[in-house]
C-alpha positions as CSV (number, residue, x, y, z in Angstrom):
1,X,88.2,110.5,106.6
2,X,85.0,109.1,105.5
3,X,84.4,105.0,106.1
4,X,85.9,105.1,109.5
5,X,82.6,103.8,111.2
6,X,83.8,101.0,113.3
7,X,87.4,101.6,113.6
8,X,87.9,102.7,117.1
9,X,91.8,104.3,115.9
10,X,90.7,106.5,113.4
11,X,87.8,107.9,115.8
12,X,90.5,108.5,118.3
13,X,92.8,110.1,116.1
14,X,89.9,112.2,114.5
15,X,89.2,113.1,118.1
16,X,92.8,113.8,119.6
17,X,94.7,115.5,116.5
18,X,93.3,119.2,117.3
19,X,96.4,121.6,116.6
20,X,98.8,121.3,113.6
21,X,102.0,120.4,114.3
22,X,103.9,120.8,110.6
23,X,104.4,117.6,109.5
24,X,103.2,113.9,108.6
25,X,103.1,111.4,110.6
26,X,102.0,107.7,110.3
27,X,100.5,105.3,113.1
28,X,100.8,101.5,112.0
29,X,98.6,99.5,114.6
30,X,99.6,95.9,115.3
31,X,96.6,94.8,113.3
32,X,94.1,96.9,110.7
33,X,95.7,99.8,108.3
34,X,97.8,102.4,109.2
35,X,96.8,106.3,109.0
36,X,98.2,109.1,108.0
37,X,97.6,112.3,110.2
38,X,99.3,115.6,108.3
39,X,99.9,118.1,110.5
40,X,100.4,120.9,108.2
41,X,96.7,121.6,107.6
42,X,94.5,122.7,111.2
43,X,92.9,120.9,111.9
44,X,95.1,117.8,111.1
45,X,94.1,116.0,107.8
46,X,93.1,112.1,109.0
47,X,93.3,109.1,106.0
48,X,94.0,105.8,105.6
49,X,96.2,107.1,102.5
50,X,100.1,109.0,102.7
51,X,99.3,112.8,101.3
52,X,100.8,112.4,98.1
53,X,102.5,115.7,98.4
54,X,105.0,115.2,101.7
55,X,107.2,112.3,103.0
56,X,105.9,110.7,106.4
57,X,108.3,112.9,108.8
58,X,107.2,110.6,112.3
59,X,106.0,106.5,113.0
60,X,104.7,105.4,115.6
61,X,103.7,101.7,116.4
62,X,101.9,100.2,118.9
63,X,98.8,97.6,119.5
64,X,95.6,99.0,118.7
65,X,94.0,99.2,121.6
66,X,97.2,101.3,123.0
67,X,97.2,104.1,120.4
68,X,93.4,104.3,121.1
69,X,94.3,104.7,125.2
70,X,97.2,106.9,124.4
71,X,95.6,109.3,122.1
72,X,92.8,110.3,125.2
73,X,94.9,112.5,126.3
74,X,98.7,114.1,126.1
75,X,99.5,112.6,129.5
76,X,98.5,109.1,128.4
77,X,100.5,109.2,125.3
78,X,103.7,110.5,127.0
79,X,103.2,107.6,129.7
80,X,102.4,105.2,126.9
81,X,105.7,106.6,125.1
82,X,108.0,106.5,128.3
83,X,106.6,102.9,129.4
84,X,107.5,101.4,125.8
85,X,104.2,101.0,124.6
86,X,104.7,103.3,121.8
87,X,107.6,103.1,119.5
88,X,108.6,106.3,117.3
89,X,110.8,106.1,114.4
90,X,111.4,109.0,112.0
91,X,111.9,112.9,113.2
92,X,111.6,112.7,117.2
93,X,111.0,116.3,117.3
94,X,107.7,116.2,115.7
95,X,106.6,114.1,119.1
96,X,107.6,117.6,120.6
97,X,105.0,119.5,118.4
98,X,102.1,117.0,119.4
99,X,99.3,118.4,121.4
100,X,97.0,115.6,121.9
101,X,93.3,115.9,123.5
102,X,89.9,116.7,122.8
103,X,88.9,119.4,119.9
104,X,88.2,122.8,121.4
């Protein structure tokens, strides 16, 4: 995703998304523009745009500063998740396929 310079979310995603996990799925922050992480290419495809090619399977919402925390690691998302942090709408069983952390 090129522009990203400045928007702590997208650097976290870029950062976090490592592993495909078949499907889209969209994070909507409390404030700024949503992404769009698809899942079907490895590594995951980051953009402030929905691929035009597949519906958005997964949302999650949170405040910003949340989804940055979370996205650290898979622990901190499933604690962020679990503590209601995190809302998920859409296909629960791509939250299943996540695996969350730095690129190897």
């Amino acid at each position: 995703m090129s522009g990203d310079n400045g928007n702590p979310l997208a650097e976290a995603a870029k950062k976090s998304f490592a592993a495909s996990f078949g499907a889209v799925l969209q994070i909507v922050p409390d404030e700024g523009k949503p992404l769009w992480i698809d899942g079907r290419a490895a590594p995951p495809n980051i953009s402030d745009a929905a691929p035009k090619d597949a519906e958005t399977a997964c949302v999650l919402c949170s405040r910003r500063d949340s989804l940055v925390r979370a996205f650290a690691n898979n622990r901190a998302f499933e604690s962020a998740y679990v503590s209601g942090r995190i809302a998920v709408s859409g296909d629960m069983s791509v939250m299943a396929r996540l695996e969350l952390g730095p690129k190897k």
